[in-house]
C-alpha positions, 0 to 999 in steps of 0.5 A: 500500500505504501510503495503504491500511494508513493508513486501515486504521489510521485506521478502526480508531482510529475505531472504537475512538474509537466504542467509547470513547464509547459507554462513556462515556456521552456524550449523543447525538442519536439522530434525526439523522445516521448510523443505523449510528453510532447503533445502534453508540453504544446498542449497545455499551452495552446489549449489555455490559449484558445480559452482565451481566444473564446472569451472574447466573444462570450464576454461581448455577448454576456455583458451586451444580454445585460442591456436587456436588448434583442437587438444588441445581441443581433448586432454582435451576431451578425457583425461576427458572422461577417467577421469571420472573414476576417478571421478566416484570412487570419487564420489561414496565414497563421496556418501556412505561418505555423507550417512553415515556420515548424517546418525550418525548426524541425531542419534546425534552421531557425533564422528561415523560421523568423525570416518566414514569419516576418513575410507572414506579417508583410503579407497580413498587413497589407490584407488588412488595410484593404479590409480596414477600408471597407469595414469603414465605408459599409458598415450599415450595407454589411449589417443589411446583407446578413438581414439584420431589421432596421433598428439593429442597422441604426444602433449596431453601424458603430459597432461594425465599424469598429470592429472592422477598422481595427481589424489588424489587431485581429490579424496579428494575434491570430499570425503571430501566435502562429508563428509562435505555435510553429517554432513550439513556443506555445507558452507565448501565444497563451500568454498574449491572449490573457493579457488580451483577455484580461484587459477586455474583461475590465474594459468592457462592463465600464465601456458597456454598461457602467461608465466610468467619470468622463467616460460614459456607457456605449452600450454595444459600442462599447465591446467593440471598443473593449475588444479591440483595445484588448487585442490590441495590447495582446499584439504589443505584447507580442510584439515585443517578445518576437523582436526581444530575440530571447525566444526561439524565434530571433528576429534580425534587421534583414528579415524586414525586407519583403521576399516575395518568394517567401511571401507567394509561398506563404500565399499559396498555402494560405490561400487555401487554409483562407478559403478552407475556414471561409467555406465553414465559416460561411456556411455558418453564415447561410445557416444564420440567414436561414434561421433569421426568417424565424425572428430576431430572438431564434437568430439571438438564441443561435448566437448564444449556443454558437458563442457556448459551442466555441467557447468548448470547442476551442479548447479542443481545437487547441489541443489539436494545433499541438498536432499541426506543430508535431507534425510540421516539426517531425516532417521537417526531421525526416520522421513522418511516422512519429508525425502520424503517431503525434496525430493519433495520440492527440486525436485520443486525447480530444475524444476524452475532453469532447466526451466530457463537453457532450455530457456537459451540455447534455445535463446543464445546458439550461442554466447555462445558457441563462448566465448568458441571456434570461429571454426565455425564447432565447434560451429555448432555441439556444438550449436546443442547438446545444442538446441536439448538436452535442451528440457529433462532439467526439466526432468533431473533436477527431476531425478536428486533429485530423484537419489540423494535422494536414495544415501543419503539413502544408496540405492545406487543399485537401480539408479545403476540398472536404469542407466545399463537399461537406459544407455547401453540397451536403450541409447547406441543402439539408438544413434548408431541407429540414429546417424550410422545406419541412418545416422543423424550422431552427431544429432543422438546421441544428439537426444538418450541423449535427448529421454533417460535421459527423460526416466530414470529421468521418472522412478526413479520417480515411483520406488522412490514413492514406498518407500523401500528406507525408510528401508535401514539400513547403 
């Protein structure tokens, strides 16, 4: 009993020693030793991230359901919905950042690393400004577009424009903590989103709801201010640790200088990730704009239960991102099988945290919700997103490592060609189908997220097994 309970102990300081240093940040090499220990070190890191990613959106939503406003809510839900293009374009330089960024570490060249990184940046930057543009210009036309009533256009233009305006910030978090992810430094990437966070959570009751001396309450315009601010301390923060030359990634006066070879490079895998998380993302889009012809409290309560499902789902998303940095990595040493035994034991791991989700919203989605929004009418349609789309979770928490495990291999086509099959050929019809043409309305549409996500995290899976991803050469 005594040797027992000693290395019941032992094991616990071990890995409360793991988790320790994956906080920190100290350097590791990720194509050598245990697999299990180095999906645990990049984990740790990149999950407490994308909680913090997913905070951002939760904490706009839950202190605008405070101002006792449907078309506060309606507001935020729309302008995300069209935001996500902008995230869609960060996140897709951020991919081919990470891929390529990972794959200079695993062959021991980390000068190419920082000099890939800095063209990711040149090329997020000039993006940016051309959206900045038009955010600015046709902030009420946007609102409009996605169907938002005339009252939502008159108290949410700001909101939007703001939001847009400032979008750099947006960028940069998400490219430079993938440059981050890629060189294995996932420590620094958590940290610059709970500076964000931290920051937005404390601006954002004063902005919103309270005010604070000469500062007054905005109300809805208020997050947008809040977030962005936020973010935009988070992305001086991480500035400030990519051109310190104290972590792996070391910047130098050259680096600076557009290579336009790196630069198409980097575009051409970018692209792709873009158009890859576009496709999702504007599917969630059209599913939007269907359930808004069942009124402004079914489009609330759909914003609601997707902020919920983010706010899980990231997590998990950033336990697969420890995936796309194994696998850029191990292909870079010339190791592909330790890069697919990284996918496998990622994979198992996020099944485990999604079977937990499911039971969660399962059991407590009710009460929930309602620390999010007290509308009954909003709580009922956001309970039953949560109930029925629940039961996919381990399907999606597999796709999940299985997309990502392509990215970082700077495969970023294939879950590109997965999504347009999936999303808009099969998942789009079906919710018209269930949600219109039969007349299940919202449920209908919960019901096709629930039938085609399972789908497509299915087969990622076996055109992941088959291998070709191996061979790519970034």
């Amino acid at each position: 009993m005594s040797n027992r309970t000693n290395s019941g102990a032992l094991g616990a300081r071990s890995i409360f020693s793991l988790f320790r240093q994956a906080l920190a940040g100290e350097q590791q090499d990720y194509t050598s030793g245990s697999v299990r220990r180095a999906v645990f070190m990049l984990a740790v890191p990149m999950i407490l991230e994308m909680c913090m990613e997913s905070v951002f959106a939760v904490v706009d939503m839950y202190f605008a359901g405070k101002l006792n406003n449907t078309e506060a809510i309606s507001t935020i839900v729309l302008t995300e919905f069209v935001l996500t293009i902008v995230y869609a374009i960060a996140i897709g330089i951020s991919m081919a950042a990470t891929a390529m960024v990972a794959r200079r570490i695993g062959e021991k060249d980390p000068d190419a690393a920082a000099k890939a990184g800095l063209q990711a940046i040149i090329l997020s930057l000039m993006i940016s400004v051309v959206i900045s543009i038009v955010g600015m210009i046709f902030p009420a036309e946007i609102l409009r577009l996605m169907g938002g009533s005339d009252e939502t256009i008159r108290i949410g233009t700001t909101y939007t424009r703001i939001l847009f305006g400032g979008n750099v910030v947006i960028m940069l978090l998400f490219l430079i903590n993938g440059i981050f992810r890629g060189a294995g430094d996932a420590s620094m990437a958590m940290r610059s989103l709970w500076i964000a966070n931290i920051c937005n959570i404390i601006l954002c009751p004063i902005l919103v709801i309270y005010g604070l001396g000469p500062i007054p309450a905005l109300g809805v315009t208020g997050a947008a201010v809040a977030t962005t601010i936020g973010r935009g301390i988070g992305v001086m923060y991480q500035l400030y640790h990519l051109f310190s030359n104290k972590r792996v990634i070391k910047i130098r006066r050259e680096h600076l200088s557009p290579d336009w070879s790196i630069i198409k490079a980097i575009f051409n895998i970018a692209w792709t990730g873009t158009l890859q998380f576009i496709i999702a993302s504007a599917s969630w889009m059209v599913l939007g704009r269907i359930i808004a012809a069942f009124g402004s409290s079914a489009v609330a309560g759909y914003g609601v239960a997707i902020r919920l499902i983010m706010f899980f789902l990231l997590p998990a998303w950033g336990l697969s991102n420890a995936a796309a940095t194994l696998v850029g990595q191990n292909l870079g040493a010339r190791q592909p099988d330790r890069a697919e035994h990284s996918v496998w034991v990622t994979a198992k791991f996020n099944t485990v945290f999604m079977a937990l989700v499911t039971l969660l919203f399962l059991l407590l989605a009710v009460p929930i919700v309602q620390f999010m929004n007290k509308d009954a009418a909003v709580v009922a349609y956001a309970v039953q997103a949560l109930q029925v789309m629940s039961f996919g979770y381990i399907f999606y928490g597999v796709g999940m490592v299985v997309t990502n495990a392509f990215n970082g291999a700077g495969d970023t086509k294939t879950p590109t060609l997965i999504n347009l099959f999936g999303f808009w050929l099969f998942q789009i019809p079906l919710a018209w189908l269930l949600a219109l043409a039969l007349d299940l309305g919202p449920k209908g549409v919960f019901l096709a997220v629930l039938i085609s996500e399972t789908a497509i995290s299915i087969a990622g899976v076996l055109i992941f097994r088959k291998g070709r991803w191996k061979a790519v050469k970034i």
